[in-house]
C-alpha positions in Angstrom: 64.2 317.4 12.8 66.0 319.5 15.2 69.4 318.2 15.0 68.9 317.3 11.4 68.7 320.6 10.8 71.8 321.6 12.9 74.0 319.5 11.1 72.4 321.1 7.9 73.6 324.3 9.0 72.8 327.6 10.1 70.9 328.8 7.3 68.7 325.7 7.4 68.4 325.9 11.1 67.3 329.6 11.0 64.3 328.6 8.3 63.1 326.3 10.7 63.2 328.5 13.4 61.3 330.6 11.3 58.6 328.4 10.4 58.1 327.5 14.1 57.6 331.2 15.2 54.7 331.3 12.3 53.4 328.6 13.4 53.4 329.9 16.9 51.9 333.2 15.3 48.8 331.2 14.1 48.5 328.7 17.3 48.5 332.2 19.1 46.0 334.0 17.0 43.5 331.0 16.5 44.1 328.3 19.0 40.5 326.5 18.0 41.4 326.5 13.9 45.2 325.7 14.4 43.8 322.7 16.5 40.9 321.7 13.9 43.6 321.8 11.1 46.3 319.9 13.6 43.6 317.0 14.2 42.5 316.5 10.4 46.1 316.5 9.6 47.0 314.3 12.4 43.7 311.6 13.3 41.9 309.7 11.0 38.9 310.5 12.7 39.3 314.5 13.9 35.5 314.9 14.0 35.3 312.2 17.1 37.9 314.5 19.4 36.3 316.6 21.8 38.6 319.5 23.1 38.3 320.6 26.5 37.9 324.2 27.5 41.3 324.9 28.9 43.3 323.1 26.3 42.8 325.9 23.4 44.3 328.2 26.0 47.3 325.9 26.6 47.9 325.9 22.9 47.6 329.9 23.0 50.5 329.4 25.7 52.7 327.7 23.6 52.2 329.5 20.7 53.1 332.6 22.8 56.4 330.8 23.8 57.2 329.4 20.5 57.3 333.0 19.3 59.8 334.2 21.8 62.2 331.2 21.1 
């Protein structure tokens, strides 16, 4: 999606940046709902995944760094 997007331009590129450091924003803010919304976008079964306790704070991490990109 990356390089499509580099080829598209800089305008197009600079949206997607954009969405990314929203998307960061909300993994940042709420790690647990952006990963309940991830699975039931991504699994057919999200209510069988069991988090573990450091992995919300992981996401947290790369929320923060997706925001500084």
């Amino acid at each position: 999606m990356l390089a499509g997007c580099c080829l598209r331009g800089r305008q197009w590129y600079s949206r997607l940046v954009t969405v990314m450091g929203v998307i960061g924003v909300v993994a940042t803010a709420f790690p647990r709902q952006h990963l309940d919304w991830g699975s039931r976008v991504a699994y057919r079964n999200p209510e069988d995944i069991e988090w573990t306790d450091w992995f919300p704070t992981a996401v947290r991490g790369l929320g923060v760094l997706s925001v500084l990109q």
